[in-house]
N, CA and C atoms as an extended XYZ file, in Angstrom:
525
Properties=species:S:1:pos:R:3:atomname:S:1:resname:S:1:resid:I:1 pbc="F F F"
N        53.367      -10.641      -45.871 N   UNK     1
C        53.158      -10.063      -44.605 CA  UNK     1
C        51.675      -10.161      -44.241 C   UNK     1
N        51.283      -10.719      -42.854 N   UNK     2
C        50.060      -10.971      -42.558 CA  UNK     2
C        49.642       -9.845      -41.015 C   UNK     2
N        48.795       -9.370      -41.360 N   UNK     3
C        48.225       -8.836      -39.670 CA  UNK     3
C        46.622       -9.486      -38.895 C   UNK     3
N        47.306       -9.727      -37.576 N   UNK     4
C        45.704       -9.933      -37.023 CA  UNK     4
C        45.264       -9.153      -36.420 C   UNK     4
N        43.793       -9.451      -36.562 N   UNK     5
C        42.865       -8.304      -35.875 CA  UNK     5
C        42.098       -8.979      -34.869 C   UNK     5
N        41.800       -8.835      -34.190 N   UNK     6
C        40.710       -9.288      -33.169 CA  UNK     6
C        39.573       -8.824      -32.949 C   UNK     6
N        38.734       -9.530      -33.006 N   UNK     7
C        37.327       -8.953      -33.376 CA  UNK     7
C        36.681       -9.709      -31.521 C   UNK     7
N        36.170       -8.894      -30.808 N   UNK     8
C        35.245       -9.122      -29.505 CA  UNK     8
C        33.803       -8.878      -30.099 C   UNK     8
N        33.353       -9.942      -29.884 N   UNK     9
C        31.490      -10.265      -30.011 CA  UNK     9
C        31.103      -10.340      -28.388 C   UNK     9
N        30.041       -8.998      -27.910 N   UNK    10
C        29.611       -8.597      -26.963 CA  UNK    10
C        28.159       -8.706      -27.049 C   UNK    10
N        27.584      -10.149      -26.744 N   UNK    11
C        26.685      -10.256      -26.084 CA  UNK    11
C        25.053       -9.212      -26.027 C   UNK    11
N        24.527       -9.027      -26.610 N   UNK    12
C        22.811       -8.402      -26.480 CA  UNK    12
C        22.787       -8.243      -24.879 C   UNK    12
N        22.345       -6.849      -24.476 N   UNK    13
C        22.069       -6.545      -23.024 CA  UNK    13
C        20.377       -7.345      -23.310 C   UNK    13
N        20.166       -7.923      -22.165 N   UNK    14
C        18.820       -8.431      -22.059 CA  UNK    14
C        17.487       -7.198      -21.200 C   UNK    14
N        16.485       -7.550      -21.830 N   UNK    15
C        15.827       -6.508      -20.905 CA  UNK    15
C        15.930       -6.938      -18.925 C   UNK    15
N        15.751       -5.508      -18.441 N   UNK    16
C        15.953       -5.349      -17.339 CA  UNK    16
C        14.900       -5.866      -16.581 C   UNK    16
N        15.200       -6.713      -15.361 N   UNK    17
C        13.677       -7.528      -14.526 CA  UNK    17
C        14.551       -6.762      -13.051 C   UNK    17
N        13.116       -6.185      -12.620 N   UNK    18
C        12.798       -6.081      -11.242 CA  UNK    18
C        12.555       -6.754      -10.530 C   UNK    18
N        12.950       -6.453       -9.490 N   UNK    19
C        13.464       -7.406       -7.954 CA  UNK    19
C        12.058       -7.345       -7.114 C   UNK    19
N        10.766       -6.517       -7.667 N   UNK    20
C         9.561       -6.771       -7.107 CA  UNK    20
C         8.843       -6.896       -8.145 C   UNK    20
N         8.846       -7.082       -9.052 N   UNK    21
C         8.105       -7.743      -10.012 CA  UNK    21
C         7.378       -6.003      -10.853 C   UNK    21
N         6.619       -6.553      -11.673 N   UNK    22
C         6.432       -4.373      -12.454 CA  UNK    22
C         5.784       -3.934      -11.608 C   UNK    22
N         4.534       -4.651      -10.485 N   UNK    23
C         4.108       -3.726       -9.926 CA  UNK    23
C         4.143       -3.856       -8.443 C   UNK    23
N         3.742       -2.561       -7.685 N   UNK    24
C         3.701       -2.670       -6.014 CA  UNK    24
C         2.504       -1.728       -5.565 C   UNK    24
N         2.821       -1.953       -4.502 N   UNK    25
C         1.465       -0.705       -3.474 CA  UNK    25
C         2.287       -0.487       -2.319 C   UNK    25
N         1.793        0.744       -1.787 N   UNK    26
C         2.492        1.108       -0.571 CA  UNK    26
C         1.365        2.014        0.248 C   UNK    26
N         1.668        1.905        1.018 N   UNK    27
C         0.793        3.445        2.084 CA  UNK    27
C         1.155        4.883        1.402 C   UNK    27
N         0.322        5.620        1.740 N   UNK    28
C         0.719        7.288        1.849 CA  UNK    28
C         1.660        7.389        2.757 C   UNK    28
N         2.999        7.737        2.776 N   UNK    29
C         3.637        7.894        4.130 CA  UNK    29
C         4.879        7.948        3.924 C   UNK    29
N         5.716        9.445        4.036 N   UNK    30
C         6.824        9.929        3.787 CA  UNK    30
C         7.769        8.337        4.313 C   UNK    30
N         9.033        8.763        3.243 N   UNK    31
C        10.095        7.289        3.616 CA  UNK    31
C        10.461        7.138        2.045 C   UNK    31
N        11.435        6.192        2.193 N   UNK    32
C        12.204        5.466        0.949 CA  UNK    32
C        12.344        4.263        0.790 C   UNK    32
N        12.103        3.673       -0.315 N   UNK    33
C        11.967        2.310       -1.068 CA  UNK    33
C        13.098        2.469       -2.201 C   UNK    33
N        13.962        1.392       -2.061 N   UNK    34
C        14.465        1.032       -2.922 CA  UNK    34
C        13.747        0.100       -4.449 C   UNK    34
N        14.267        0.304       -5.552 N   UNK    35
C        13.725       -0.388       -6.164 CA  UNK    35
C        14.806       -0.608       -7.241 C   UNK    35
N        15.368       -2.244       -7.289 N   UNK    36
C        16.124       -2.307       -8.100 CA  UNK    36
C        15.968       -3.585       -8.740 C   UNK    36
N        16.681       -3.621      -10.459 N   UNK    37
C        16.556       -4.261      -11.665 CA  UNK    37
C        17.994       -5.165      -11.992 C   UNK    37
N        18.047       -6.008      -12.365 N   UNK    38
C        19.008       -6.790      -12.900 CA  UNK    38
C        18.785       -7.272      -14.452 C   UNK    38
N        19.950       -6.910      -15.450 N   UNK    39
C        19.609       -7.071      -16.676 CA  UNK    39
C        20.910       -8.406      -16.846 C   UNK    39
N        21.126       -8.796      -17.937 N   UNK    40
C        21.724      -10.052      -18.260 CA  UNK    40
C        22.824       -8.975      -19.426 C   UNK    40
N        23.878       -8.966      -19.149 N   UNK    41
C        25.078       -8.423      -20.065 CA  UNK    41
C        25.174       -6.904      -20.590 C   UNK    41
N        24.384       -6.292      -19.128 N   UNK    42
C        24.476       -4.511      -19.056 CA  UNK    42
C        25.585       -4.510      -18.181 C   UNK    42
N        26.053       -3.144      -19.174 N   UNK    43
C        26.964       -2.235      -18.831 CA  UNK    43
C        26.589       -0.969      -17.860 C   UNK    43
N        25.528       -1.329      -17.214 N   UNK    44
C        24.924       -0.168      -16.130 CA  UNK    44
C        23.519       -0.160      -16.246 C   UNK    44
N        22.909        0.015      -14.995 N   UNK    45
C        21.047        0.207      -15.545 CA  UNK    45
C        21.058        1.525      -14.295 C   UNK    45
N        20.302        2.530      -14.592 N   UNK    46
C        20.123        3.530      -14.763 CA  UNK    46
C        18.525        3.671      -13.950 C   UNK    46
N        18.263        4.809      -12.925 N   UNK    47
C        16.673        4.515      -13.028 CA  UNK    47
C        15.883        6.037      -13.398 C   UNK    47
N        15.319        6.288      -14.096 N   UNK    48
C        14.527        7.271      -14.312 CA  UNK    48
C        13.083        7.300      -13.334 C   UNK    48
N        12.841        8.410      -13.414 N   UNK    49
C        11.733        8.769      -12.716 CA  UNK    49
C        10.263        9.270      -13.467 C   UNK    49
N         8.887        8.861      -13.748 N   UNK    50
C         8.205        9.816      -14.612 CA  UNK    50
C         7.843       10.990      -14.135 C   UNK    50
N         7.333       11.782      -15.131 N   UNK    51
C         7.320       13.387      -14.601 CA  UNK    51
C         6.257       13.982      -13.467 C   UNK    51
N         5.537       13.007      -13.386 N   UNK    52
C         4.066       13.304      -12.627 CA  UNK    52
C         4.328       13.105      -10.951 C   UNK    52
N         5.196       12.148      -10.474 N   UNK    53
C         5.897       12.286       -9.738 CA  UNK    53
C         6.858       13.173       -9.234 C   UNK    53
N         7.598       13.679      -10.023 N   UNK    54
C         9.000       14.315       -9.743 CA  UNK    54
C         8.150       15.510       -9.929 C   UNK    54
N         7.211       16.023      -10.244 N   UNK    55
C         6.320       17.216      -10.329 CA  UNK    55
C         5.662       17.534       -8.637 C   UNK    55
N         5.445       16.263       -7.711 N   UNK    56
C         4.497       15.641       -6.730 CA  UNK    56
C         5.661       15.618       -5.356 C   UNK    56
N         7.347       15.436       -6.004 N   UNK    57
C         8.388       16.130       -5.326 CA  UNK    57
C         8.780       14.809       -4.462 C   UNK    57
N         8.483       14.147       -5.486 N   UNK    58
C         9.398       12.331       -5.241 CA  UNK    58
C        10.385       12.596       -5.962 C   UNK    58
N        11.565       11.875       -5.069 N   UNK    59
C        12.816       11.712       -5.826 CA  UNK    59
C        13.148       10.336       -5.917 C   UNK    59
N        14.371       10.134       -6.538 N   UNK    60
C        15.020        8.946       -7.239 CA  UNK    60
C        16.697        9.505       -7.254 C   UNK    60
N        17.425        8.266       -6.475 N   UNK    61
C        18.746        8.294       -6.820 CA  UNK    61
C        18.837        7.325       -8.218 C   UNK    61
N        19.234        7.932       -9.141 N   UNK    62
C        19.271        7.309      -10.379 CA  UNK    62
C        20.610        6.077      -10.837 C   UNK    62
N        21.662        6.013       -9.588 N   UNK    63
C        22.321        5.657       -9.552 CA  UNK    63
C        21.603        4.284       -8.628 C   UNK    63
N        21.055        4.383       -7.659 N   UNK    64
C        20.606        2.814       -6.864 CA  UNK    64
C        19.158        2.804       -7.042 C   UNK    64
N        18.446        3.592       -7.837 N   UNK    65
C        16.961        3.225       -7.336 CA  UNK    65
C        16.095        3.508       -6.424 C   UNK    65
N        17.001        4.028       -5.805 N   UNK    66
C        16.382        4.554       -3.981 CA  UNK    66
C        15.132        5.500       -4.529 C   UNK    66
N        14.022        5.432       -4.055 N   UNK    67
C        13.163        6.390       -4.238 CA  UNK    67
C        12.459        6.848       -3.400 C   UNK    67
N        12.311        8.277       -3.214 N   UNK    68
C        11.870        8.924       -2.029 CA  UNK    68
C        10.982        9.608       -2.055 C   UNK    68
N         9.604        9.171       -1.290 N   UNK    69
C         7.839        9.830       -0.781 CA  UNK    69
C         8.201       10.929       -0.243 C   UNK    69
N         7.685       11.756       -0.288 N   UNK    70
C         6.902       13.086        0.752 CA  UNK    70
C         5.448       12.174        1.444 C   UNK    70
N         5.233       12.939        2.417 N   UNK    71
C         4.343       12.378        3.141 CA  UNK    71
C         2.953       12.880        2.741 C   UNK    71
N         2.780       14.059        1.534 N   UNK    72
C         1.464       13.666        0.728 CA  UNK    72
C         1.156       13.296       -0.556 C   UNK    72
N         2.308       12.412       -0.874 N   UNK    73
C         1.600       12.081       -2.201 CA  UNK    73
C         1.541       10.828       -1.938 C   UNK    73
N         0.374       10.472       -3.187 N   UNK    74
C        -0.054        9.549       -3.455 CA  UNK    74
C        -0.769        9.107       -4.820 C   UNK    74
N        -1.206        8.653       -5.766 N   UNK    75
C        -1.183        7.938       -6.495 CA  UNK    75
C        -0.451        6.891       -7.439 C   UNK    75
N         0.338        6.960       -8.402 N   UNK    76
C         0.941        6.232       -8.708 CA  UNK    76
C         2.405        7.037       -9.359 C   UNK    76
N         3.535        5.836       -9.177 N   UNK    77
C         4.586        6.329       -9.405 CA  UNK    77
C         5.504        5.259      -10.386 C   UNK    77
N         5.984        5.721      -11.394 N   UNK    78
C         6.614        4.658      -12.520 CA  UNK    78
C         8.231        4.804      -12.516 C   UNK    78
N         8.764        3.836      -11.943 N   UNK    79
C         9.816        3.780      -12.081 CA  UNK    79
C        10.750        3.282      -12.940 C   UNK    79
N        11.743        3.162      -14.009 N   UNK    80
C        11.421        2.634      -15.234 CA  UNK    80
C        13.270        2.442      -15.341 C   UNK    80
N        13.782        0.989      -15.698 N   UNK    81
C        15.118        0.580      -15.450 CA  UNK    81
C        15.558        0.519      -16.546 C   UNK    81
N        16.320        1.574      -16.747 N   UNK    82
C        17.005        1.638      -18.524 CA  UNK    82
C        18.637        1.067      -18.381 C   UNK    82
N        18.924       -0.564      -19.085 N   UNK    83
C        19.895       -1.074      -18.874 CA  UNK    83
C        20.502       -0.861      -20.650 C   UNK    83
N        21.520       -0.468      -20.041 N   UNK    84
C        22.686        0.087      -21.219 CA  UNK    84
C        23.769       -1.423      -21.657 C   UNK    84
N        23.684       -1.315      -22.977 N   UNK    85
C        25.009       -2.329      -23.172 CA  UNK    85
C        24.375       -2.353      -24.560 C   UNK    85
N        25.207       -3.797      -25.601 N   UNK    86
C        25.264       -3.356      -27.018 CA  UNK    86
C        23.781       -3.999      -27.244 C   UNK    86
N        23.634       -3.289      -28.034 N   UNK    87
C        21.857       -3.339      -28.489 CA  UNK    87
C        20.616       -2.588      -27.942 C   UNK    87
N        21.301       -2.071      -26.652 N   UNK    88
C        20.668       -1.384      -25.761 CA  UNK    88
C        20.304        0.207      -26.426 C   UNK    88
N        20.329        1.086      -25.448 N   UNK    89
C        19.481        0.828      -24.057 CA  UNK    89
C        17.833       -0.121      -24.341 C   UNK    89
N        17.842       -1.195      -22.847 N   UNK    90
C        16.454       -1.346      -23.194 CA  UNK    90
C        16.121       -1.491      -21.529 C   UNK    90
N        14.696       -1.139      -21.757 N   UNK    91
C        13.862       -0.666      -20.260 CA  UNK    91
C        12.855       -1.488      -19.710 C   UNK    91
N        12.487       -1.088      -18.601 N   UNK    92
C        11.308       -1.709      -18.101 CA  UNK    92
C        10.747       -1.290      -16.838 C   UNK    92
N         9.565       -0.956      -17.142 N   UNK    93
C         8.949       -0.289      -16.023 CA  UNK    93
C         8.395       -0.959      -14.631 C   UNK    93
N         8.452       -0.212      -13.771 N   UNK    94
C         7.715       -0.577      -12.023 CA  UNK    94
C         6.675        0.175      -11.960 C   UNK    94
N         5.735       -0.301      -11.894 N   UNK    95
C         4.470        0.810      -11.279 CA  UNK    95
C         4.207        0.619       -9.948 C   UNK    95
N         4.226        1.758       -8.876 N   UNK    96
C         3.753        1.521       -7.363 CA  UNK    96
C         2.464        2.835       -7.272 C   UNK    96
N         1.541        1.616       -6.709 N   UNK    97
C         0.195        2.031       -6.593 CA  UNK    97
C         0.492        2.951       -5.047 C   UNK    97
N         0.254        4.413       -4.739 N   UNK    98
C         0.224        4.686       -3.726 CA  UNK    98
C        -0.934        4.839       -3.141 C   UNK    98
N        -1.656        4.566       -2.042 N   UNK    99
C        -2.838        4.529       -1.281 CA  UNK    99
C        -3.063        5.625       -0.403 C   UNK    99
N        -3.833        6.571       -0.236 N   UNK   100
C        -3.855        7.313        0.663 CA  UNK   100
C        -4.324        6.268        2.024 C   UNK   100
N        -3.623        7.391        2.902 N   UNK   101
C        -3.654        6.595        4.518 CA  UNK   101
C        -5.136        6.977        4.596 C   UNK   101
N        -5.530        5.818        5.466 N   UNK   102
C        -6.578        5.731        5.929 CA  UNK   102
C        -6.832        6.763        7.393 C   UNK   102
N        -8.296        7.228        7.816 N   UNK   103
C        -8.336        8.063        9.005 CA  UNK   103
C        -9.013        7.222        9.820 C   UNK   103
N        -8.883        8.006       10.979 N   UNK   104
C        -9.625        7.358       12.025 CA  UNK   104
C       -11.079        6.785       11.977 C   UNK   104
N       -11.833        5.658       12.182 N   UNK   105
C       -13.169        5.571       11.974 CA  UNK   105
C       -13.754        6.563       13.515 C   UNK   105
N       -14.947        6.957       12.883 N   UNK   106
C       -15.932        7.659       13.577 CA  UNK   106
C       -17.813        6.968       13.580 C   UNK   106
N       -17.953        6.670       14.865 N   UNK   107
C       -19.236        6.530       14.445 CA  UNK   107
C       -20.353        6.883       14.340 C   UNK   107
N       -21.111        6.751       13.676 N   UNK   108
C       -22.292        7.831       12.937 CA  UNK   108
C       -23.316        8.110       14.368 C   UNK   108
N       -23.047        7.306       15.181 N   UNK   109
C       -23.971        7.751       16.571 CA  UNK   109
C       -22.917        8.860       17.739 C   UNK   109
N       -21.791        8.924       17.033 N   UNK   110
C       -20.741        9.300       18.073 CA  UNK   110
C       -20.182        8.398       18.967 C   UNK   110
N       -19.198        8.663       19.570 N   UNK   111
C       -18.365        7.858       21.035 CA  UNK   111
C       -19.368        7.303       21.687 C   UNK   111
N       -20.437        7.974       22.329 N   UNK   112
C       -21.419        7.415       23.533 CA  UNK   112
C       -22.788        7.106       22.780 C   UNK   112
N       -23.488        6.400       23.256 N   UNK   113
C       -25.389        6.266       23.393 CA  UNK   113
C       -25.086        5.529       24.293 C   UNK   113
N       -27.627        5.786       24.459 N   UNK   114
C       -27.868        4.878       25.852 CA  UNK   114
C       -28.472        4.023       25.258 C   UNK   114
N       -28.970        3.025       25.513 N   UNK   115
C       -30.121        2.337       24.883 CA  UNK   115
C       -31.346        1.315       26.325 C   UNK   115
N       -32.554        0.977       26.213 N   UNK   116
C       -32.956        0.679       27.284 CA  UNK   116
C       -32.600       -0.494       27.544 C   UNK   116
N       -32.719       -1.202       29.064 N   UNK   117
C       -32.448       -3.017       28.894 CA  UNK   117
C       -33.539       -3.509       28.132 C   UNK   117
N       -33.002       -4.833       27.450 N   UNK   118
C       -33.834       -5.647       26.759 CA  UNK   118
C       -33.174       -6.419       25.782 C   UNK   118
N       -33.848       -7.011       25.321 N   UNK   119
C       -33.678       -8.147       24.198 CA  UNK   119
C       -33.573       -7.097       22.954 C   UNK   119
N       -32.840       -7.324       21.974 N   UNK   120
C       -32.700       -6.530       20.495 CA  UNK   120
C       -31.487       -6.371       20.173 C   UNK   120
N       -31.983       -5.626       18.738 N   UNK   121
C       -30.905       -5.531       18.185 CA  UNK   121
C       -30.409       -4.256       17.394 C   UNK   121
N       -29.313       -3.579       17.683 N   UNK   122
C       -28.788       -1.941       17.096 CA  UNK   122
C       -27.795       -2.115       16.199 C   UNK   122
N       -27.712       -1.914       15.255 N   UNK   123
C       -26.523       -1.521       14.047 CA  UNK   123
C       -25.648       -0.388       14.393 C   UNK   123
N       -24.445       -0.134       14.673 N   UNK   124
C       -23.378        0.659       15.675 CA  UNK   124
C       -22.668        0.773       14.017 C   UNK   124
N       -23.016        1.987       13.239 N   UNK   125
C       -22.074        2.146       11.478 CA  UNK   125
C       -20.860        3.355       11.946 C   UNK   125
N       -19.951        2.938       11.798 N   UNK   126
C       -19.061        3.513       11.137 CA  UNK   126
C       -18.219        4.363       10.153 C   UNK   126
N       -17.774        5.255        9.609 N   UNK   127
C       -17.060        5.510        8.717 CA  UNK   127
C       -15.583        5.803        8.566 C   UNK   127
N       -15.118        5.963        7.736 N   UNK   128
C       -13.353        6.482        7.869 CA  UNK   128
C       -13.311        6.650        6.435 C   UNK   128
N       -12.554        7.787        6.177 N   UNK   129
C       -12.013        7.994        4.832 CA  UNK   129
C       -10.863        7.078        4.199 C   UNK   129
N       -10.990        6.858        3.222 N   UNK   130
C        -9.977        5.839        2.875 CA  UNK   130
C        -9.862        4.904        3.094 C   UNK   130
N       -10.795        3.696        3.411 N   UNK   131
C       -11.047        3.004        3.864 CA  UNK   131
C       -11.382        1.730        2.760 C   UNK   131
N       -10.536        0.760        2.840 N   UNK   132
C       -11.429       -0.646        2.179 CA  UNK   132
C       -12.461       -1.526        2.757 C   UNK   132
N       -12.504       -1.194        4.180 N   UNK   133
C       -13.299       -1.936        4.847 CA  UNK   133
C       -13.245       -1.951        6.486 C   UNK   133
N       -13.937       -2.060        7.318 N   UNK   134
C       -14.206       -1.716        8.618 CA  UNK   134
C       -14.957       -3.180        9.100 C   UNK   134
N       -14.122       -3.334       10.166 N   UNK   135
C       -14.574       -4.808       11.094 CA  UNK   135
C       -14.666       -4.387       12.562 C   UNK   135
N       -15.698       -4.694       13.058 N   UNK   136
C       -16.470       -4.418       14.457 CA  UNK   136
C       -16.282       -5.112       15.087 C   UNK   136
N       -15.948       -5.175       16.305 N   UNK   137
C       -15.577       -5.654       17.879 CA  UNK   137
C       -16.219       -5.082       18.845 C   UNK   137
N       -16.450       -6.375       19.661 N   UNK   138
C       -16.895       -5.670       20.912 CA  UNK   138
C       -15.719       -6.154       22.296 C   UNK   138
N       -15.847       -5.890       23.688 N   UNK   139
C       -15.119       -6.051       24.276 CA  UNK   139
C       -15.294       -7.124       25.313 C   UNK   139
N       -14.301       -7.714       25.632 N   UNK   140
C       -14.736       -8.885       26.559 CA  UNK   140
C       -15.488       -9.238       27.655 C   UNK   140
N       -15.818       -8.131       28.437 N   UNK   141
C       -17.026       -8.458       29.063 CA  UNK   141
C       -18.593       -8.202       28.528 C   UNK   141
N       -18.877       -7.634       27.345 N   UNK   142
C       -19.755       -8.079       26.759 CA  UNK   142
C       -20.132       -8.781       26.081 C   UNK   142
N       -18.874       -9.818       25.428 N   UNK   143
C       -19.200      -10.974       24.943 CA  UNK   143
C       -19.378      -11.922       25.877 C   UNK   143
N       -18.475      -11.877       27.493 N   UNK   144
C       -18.988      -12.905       28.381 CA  UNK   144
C       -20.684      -12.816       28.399 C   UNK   144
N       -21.060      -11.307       28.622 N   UNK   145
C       -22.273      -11.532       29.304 CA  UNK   145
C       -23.470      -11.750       27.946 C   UNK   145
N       -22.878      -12.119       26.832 N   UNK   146
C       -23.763      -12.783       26.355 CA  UNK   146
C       -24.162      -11.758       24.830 C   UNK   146
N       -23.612      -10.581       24.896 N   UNK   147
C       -23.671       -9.790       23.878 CA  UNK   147
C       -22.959      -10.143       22.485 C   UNK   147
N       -23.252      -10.565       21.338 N   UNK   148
C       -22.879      -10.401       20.230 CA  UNK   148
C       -22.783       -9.378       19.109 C   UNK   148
N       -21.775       -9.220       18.269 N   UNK   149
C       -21.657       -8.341       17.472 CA  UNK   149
C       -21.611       -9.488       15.986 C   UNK   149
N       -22.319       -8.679       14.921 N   UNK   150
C       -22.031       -8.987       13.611 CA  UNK   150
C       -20.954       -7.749       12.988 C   UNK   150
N       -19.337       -8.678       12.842 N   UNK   151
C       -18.156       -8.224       12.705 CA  UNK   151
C       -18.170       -7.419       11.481 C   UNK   151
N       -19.253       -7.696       10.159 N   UNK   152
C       -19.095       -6.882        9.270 CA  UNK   152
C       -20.090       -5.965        9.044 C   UNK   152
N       -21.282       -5.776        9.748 N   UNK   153
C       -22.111       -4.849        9.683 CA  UNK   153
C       -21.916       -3.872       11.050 C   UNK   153
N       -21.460       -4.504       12.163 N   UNK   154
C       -21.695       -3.680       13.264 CA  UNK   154
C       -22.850       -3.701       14.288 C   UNK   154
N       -23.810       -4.426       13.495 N   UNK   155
C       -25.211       -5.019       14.566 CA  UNK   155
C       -24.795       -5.771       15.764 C   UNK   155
N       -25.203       -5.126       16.960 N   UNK   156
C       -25.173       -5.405       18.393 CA  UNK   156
C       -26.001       -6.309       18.900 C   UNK   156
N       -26.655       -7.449       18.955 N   UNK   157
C       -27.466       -8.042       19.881 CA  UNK   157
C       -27.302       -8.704       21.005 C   UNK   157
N       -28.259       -7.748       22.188 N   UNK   158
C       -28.507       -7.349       22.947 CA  UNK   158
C       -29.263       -8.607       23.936 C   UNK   158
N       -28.712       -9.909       24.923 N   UNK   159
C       -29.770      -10.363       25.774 CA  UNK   159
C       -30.373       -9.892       26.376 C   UNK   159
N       -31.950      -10.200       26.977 N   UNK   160
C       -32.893       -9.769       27.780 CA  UNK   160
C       -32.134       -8.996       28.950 C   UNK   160
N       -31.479       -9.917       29.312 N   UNK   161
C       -30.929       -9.167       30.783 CA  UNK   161
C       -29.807       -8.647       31.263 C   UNK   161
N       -29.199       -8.252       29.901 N   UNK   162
C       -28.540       -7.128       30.065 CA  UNK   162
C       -28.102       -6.018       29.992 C   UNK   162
N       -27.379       -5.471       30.995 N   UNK   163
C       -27.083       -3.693       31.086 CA  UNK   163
C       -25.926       -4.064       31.808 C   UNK   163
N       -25.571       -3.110       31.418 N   UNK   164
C       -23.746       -2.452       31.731 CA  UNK   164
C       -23.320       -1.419       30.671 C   UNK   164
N       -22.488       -1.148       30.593 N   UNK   165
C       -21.668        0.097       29.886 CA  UNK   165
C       -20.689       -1.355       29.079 C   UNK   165
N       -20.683       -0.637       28.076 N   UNK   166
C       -19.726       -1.753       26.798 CA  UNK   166
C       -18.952       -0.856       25.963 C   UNK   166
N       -18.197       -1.731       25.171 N   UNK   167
C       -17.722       -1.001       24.198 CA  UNK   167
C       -17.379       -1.578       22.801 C   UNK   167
N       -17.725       -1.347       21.946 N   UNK   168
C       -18.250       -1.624       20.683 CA  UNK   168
C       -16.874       -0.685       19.584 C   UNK   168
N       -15.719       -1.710       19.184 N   UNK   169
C       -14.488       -0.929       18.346 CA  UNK   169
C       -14.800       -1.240       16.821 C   UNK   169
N       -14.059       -0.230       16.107 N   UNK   170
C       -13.894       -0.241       14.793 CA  UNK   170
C       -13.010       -0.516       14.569 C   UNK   170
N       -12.326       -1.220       13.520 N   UNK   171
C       -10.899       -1.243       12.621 CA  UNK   171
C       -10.975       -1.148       11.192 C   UNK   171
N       -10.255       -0.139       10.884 N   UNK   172
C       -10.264        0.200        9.546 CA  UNK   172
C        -9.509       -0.538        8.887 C   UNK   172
N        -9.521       -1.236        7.524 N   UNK   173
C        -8.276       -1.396        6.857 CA  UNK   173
C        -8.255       -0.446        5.578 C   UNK   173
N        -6.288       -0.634        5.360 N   UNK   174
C        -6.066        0.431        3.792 CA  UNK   174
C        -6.073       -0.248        2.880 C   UNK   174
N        -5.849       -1.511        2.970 N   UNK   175
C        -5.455       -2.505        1.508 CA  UNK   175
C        -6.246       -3.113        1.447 C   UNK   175
């Protein structure tokens, strides 16, 4: 008398790869990002949240990845894809860099000055919190009439013969 048995050989779950690669950046700014992983012969991947976050009152559907900002946090948040199957569990983390939003630029002379007619040249500085960098504009009828701006310092120069009222913009960037 003989019996068979059947024996199933199931495959090593492979580690889990993210669909944005381990890391990201985002703005400060309430909303939801998905973030999801594909493993090679899992039986489910799973997403955890680290504690420094979920302390900061970000959530995570642990079932899709979905992960959800409040509109003040910011620094960084680890999202981490634990794929289940035989050999498993094995993981792999997302890090998203959060940026605080940038503010309005202000300039260090205020909204208005006068200055006299003439030939020269004024530096128009800027600031904004949060800021990587600030690029200066001026507006089209003072570039017709001959006025230039240096876009990364903010220096105005001024031809001999002119006067008018202008306007001289900031743009902040976050990234």
């Amino acid at each position: 008398m003989t019996a068979d048995h059947t024996v199933t050989i199931t495959p090593s779950v492979e580690s889990p790869v993210f669909a944005l690669g381990a890391t990201s950046t985002r703005c400060q700014v309430a909303g939801s990002v998905t973030y999801t992983a594909t493993a090679t012969n899992t039986t489910g991947i799973t997403y955890p949240l680290d504690a420094a976050s979920i302390a900061g009152g970000v959530t995570i559907n642990a079932a899709t990845g979905e992960v959800t900002y409040p509109a003040g946090w910011f620094g960084t948040t680890v999202i981490t894809a634990s794929a289940a199957g035989c050999n498993g569990p094995l993981t792999a983390d997302h890090t998203v860099t959060i940026t605080p939003s940038v503010e309005s630029p202000v300039f260090t002379l205020g909204a208005t000055s006068t200055r006299c007619q003439g030939a020269g040249s004024v530096t128009y500085t800027a600031t904004a919190t949060n800021t990587t960098g600030i690029t200066y504009t001026l507006d089209a009828a003072s570039i017709a009439g001959g006025v230039t701006i240096n876009a990364a310092t903010g220096e105005v120069t001024y031809p001999a013969g002119w006067f008018w009222n202008y306007c001289n913009y900031c743009q902040c960037c976050g990234l």
